[in-house]
C-alpha positions, 0 to 999 in steps of 0.5 A, a space after each residue: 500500500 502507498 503510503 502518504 508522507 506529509 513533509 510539512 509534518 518530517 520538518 514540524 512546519 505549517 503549511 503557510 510557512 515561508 521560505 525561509 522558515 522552510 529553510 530554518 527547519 530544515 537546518 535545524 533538523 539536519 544538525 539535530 538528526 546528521 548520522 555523523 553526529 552523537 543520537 543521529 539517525 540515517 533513517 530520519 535524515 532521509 526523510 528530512 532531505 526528502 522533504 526539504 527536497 520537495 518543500 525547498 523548491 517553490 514549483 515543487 512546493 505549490 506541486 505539492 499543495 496542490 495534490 495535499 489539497 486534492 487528498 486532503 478530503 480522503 485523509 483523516 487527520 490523527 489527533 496528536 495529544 500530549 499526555 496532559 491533554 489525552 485526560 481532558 474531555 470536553 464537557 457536555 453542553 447540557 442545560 445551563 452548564 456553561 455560559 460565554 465565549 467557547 474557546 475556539 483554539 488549544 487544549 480547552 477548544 469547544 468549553 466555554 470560559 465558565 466551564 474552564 474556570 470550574 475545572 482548571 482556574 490556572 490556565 484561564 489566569 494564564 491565558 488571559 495573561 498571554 497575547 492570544 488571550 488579553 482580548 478576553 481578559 475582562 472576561 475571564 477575570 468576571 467569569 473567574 470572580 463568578 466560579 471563585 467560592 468567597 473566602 470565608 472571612 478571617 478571624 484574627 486570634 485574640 491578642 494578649 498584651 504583653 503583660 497576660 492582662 485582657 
């Protein structure tokens, strides 16, 4: 049977990549993988210089997207999950489990705000700290104020003077 290579994924690229971050990939991987060198593997040098063959050349390149394009609807594409990801299931959106924006992107794609801050707080403090999340960062700090139970209020211990008396 054919096997389909995807030369974007040999040299960890997406497909809109420029030229010269092609050219950057390629080098980096030849230098990591080169047999000559210490953990080098002659198998995954080959397939880098296959890719970097097909990908380096922009007629072979647009060749080559052309006929992706043309498979892409046969192909099913693998999900790849970490192993922090492979235990974090999407909610069911049943009732009123959760309200506002769904995120469209990353580890938490299809859980609204208010689903996120019930089962990890930490990375919605964190995204609404990162570039791609500061559009939202009003947002997630009300909905975070909504989920977050209040802090019980503090009871100081009773002071004693320094002499015992009241």
């Amino acid at each position: 049977m054919l096997e389909i290579v995807d030369h974007y994924l040999t040299l960890q690229l997406d497909p809109t990549a420029e030229h010269e971050v092609v050219r950057a990939a390629y080098r980096a991987l030849a230098q990591k993988y080169h047999p000559d060198r210490e953990g080098g593997s002659g198998e995954r040098m080959i397939a880098i210089n296959q890719a970097w063959y097909v990908l380096g050349n922009p007629d072979t390149r647009a060749s080559y997207d052309k006929s992706r394009t043309a498979l892409a609807p046969r192909r099913t594409p693998v999900a790849r999950q970490s192993a922090d990801d492979r235990d974090v299931m999407p909610p069911s959106h049943s009732g009123n489990q959760g309200s506002g924006t769904i995120l469209d992107f990353g580890r938490y794609a299809g859980w609204t705000f208010s689903e996120i801050a019930r089962q990890d707080p930490d990375f919605l403090r964190w995204l609404a700290r990162m570039p791609i999340g500061r559009a939202y960062a009003g947002e997630i700090e009300r909905t975070l104020a909504a989920v977050r139970p209040p802090e019980p209020a503090r009871q100081e211990p009773a002071r004693r003077s320094r002499f015992g008396r009241g």
